[in-house]
DSSP file (Angstrom, degrees, kcal/mol; ACC not computed):
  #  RESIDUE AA STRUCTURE BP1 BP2  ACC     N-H-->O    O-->H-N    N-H-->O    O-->H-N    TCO  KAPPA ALPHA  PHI   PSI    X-CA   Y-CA   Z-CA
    1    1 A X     >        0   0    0      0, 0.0     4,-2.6     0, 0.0     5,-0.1   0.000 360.0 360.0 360.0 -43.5   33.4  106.5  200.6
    2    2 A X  H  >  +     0   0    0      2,-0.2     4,-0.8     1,-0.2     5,-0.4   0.984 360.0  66.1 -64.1 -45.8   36.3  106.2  198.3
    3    3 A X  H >> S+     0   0    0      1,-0.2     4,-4.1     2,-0.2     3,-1.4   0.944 104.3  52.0 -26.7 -57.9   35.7  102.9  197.1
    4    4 A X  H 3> S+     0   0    0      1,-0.3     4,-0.8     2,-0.2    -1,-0.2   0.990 106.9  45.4 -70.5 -44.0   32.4  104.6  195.4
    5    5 A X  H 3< S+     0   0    0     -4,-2.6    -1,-0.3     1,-0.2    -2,-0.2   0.459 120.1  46.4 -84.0  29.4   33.6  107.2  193.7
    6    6 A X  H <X S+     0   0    0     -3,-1.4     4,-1.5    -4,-0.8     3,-0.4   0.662 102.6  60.3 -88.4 -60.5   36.2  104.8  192.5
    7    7 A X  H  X S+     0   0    0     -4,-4.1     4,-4.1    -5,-0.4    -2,-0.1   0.835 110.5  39.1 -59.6 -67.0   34.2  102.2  191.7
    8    8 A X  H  X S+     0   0    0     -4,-0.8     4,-1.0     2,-0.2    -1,-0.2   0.784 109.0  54.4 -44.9 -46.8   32.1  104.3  188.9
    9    9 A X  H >> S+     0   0    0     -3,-0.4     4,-3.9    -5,-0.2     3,-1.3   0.971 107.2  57.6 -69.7 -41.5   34.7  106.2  187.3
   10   10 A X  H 3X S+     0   0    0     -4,-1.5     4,-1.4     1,-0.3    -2,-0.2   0.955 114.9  39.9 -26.6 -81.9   36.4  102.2  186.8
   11   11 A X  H 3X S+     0   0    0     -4,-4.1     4,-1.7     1,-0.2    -1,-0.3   0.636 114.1  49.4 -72.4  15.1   33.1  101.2  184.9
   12   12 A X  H <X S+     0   0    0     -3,-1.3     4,-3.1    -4,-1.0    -2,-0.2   0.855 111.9  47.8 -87.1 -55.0   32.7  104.6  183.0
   13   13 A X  H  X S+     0   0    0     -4,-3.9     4,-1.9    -5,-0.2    -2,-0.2   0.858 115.9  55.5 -47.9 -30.4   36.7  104.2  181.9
   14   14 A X  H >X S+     0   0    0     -4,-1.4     4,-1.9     2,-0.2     3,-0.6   0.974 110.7  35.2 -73.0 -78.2   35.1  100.4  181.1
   15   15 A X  H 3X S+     0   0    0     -4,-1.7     4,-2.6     1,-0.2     5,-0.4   0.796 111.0  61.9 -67.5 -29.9   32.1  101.3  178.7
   16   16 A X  H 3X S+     0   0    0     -4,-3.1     4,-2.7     2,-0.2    -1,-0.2   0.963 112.1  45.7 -71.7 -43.9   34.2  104.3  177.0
   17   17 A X  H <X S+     0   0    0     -4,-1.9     4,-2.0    -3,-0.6    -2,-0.2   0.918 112.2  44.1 -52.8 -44.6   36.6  101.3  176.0
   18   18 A X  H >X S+     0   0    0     -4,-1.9     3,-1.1     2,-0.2     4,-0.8   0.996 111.1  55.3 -60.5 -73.3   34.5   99.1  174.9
   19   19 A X  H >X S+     0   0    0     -4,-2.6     4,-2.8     1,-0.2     3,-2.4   0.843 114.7  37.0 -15.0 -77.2   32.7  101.7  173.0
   20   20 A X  H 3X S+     0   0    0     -4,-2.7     4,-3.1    -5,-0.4    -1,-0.2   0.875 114.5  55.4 -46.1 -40.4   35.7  103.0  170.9
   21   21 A X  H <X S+     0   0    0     -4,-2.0     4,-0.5    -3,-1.1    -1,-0.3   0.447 106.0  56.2 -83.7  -2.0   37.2   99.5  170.5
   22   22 A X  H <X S+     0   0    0     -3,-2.4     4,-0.8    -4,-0.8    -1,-0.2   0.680 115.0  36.9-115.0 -54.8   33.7   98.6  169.1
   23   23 A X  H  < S+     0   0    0     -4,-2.8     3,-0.4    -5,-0.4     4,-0.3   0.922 105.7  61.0 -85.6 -24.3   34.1  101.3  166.6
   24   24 A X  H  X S+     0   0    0     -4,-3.1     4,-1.9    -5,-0.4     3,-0.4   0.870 106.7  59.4 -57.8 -35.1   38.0  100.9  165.8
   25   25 A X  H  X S+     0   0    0     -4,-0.5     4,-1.0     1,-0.2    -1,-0.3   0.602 104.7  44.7 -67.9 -21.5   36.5   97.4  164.7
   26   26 A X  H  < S+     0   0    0     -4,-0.8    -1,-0.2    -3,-0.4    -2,-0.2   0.366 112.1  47.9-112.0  27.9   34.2   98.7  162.2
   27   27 A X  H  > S+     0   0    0     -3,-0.4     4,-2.1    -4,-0.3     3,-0.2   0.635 116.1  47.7 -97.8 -31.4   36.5  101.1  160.6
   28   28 A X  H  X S+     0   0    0     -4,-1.9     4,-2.4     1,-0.3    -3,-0.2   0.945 113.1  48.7 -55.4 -50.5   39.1   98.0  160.6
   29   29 A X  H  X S+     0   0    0     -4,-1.0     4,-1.0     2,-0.2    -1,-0.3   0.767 112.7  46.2 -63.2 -35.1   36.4   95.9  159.2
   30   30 A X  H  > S+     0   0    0      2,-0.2     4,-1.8    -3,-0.2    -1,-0.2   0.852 110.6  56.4 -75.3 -44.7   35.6   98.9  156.4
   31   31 A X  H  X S+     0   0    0     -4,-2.1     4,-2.4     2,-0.2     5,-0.3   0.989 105.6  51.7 -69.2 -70.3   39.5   99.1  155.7
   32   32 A X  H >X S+     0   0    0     -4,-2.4     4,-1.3     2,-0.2     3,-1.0   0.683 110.3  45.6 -44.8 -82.1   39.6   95.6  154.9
   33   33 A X  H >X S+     0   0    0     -4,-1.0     3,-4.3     1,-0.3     4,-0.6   0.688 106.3  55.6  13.1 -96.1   37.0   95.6  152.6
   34   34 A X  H 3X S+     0   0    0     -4,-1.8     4,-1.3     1,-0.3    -1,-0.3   0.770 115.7  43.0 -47.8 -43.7   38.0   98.8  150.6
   35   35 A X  H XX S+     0   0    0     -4,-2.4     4,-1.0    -3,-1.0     3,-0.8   0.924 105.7  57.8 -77.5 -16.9   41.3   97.2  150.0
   36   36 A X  H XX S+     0   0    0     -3,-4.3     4,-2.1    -4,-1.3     3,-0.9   0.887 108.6  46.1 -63.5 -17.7   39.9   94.1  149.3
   37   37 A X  H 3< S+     0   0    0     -4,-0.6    -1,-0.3     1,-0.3    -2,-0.2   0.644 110.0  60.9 -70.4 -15.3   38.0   96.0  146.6
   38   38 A X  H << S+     0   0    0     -4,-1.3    -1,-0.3    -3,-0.8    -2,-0.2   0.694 109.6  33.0 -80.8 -31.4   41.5   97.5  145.9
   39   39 A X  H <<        0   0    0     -4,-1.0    -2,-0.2    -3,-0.9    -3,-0.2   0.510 360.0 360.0-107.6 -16.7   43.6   94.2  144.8
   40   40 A X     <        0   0    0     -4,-2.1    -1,-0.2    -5,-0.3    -2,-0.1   0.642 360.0 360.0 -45.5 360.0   40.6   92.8  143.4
């Protein structure tokens, strides 16, 4: 019985990283850009 409600919260903590780290890559990706536009 613990195992399952272990088991879920694991892949919830899972997708919430990947989510965020998915958008922390397009703001990095945005920042790079805007400076490139910046030393251009």
């Amino acid at each position: 019985m613990k195992k399952t409600r272990i088991f879920p919260a694991k892949t919830l903590k899972v997708s919430v990283i990947i989510i965020y780290s998915d958008r922390f890559m397009q703001w990095y990706n945005a920042l790079k850009i805007f400076n490139f536009f910046l030393t251009e």
